[in-house]
C-alpha positions as CSV (number, residue, x, y, z in Angstrom):
1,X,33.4,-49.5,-25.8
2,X,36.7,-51.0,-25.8
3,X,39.7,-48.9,-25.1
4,X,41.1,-49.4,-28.5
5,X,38.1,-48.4,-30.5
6,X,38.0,-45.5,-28.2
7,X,41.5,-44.5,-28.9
8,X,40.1,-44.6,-32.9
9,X,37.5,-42.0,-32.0
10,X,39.5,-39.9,-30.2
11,X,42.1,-40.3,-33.0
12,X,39.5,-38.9,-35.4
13,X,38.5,-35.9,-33.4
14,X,41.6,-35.0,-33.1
15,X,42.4,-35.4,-37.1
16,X,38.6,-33.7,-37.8
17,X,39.6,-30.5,-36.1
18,X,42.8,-30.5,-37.0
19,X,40.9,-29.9,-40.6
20,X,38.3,-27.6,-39.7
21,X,41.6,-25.2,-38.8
22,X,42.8,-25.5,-42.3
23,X,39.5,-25.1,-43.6
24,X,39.4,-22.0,-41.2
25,X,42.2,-20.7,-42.3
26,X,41.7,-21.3,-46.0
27,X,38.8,-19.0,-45.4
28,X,40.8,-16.4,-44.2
29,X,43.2,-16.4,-47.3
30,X,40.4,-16.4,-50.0
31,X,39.1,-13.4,-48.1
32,X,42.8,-11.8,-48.7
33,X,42.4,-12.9,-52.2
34,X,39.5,-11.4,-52.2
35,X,40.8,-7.9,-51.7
36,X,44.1,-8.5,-53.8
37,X,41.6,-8.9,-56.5
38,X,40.2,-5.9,-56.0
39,X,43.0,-4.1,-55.9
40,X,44.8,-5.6,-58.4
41,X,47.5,-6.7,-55.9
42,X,49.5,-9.1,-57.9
43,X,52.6,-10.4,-55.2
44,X,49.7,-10.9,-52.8
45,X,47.6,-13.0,-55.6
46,X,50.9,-15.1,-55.7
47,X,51.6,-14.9,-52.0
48,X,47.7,-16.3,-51.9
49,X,47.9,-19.2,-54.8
50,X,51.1,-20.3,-52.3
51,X,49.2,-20.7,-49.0
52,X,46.1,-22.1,-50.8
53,X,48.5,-25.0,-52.5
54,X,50.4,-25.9,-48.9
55,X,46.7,-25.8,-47.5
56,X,45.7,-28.1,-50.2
57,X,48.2,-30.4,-49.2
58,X,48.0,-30.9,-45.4
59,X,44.1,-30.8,-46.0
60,X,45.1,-33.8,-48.2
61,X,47.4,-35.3,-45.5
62,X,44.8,-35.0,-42.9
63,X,42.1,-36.4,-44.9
64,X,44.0,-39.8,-45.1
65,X,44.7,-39.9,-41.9
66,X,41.3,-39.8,-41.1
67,X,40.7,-42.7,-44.2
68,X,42.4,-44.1,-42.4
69,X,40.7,-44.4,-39.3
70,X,37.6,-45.2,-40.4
71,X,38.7,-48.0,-42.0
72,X,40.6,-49.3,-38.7
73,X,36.8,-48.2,-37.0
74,X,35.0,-50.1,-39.7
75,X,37.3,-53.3,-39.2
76,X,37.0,-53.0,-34.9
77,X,33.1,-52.5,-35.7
78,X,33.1,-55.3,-38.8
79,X,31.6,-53.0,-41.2
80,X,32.5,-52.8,-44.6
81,X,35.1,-49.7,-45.2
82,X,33.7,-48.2,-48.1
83,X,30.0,-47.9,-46.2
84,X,31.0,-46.6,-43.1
85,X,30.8,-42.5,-42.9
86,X,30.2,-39.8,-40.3
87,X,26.6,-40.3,-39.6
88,X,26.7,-44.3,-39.5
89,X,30.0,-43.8,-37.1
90,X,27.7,-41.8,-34.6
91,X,25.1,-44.8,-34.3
92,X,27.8,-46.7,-32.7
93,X,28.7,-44.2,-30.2
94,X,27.3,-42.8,-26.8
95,X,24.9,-39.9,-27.1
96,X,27.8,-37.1,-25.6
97,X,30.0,-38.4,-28.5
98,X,27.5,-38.4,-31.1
99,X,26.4,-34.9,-30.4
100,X,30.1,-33.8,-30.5
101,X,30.6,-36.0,-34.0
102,X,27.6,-34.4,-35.1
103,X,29.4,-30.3,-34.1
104,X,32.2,-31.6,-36.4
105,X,29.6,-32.5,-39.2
106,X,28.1,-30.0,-39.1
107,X,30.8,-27.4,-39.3
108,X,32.7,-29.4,-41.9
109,X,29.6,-28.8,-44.1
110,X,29.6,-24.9,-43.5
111,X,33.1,-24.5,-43.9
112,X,33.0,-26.5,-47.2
113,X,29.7,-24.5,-48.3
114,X,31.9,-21.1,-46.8
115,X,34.8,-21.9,-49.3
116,X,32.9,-23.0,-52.7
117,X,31.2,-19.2,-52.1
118,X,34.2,-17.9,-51.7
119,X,36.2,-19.5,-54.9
120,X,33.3,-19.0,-56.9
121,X,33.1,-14.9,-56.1
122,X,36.6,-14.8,-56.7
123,X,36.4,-16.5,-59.6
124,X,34.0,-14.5,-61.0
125,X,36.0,-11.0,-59.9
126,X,39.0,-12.7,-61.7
127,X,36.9,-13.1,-64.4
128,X,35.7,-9.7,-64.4
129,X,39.0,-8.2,-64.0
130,X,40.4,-10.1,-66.5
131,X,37.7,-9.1,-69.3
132,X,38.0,-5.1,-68.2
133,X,42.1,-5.4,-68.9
134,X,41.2,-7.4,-72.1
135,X,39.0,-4.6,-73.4
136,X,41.3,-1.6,-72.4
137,X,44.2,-3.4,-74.3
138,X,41.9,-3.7,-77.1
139,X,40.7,-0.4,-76.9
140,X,44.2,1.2,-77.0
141,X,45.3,-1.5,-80.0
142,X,42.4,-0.2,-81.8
143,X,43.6,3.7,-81.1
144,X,47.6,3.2,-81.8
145,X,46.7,1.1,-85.2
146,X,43.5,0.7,-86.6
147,X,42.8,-1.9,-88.9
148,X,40.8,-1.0,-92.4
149,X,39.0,-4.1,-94.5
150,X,37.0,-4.3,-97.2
151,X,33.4,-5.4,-97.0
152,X,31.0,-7.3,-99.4
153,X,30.6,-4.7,-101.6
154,X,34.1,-3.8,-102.4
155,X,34.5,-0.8,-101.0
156,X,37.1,-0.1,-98.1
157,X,35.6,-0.4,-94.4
158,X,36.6,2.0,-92.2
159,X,37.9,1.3,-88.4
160,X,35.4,1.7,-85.8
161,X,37.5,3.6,-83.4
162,X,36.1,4.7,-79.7
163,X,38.1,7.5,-79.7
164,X,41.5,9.5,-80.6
165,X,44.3,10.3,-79.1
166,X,45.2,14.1,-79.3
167,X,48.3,15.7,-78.7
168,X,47.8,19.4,-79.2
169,X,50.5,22.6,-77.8
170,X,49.0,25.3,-77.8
């Protein structure tokens, strides 16, 4: 393999793990998110939504780097750019830098698959939380002021109210 083209490869390792760190990392701060969730933790949420946006960002950086790259690979190799991706690149390589193309691969895939889980549970406990303030606030609007209607038949509909709120000395 010429030394340029070599240089390209190397060039992409280096840019691929630089990504599976953020990706790593990422991991750890929806795990934090996790528990600020949970306990309702609202500067750590914001702390969270911070670090997830500058991750966001390098993840972006790297990304195109790594575009890049494999379009200066695909051009040293005559392949068309938009054709080229991980598992055709490692058909051009020796088998000790396949296998290690294929490590990277592989753990891109399980961090990606690690990090949909993640955002989709903390969606869902978002969610979740969300609805269980929604319904408390509802509940106490119901008890400070409830609301009387009439129905089809003319006649006044009481309020359905959960409960009362009792203030008794004694």
């Amino acid at each position: 393999m010429e030394r340029n083209l070599s240089l390209l490869y190397e060039s992409l390792f280096s840019i691929l793990s630089s990504e599976l760190a953020i990706y790593r990392e990422m991991e750890g701060i929806l795990q934090s998110e996790k528990k600020a969730i949970v306990l309702s933790s609202l500067p750590v949420l914001a702390e969270s939504n911070q670090l997830k946006e500058e991750m966001a960002n390098r993840a972006a950086v790297l990304e195109r780097s790594r575009m890049e790259v494999v379009r200066q690979i695909a051009s040293h190799l005559r392949v068309a750019p938009e054709t080229i991706n991980l598992t055709h690149l490692m058909s051009y390589l020796q088998v000790s830098e396949q296998e290690r193309l294929r490590r990277f691969q592989a753990e891109l895939k399980e961090m990606t698959v690690k990090i949909r889980t993640l955002n989709s549970e903390n969606r869902q406990l978002a969610e979740a939380a969300l609805l269980y303030a929604k319904s408390w606030f509802e509940y106490f609007r119901q008890l400070m002021s409830p609301q009387k209607g009439y129905i089809g038949n003319g006649r006044v509909q009481h309020a359905s109210i959960n409960g009362k709120l009792i203030n008794k000395r004694g």
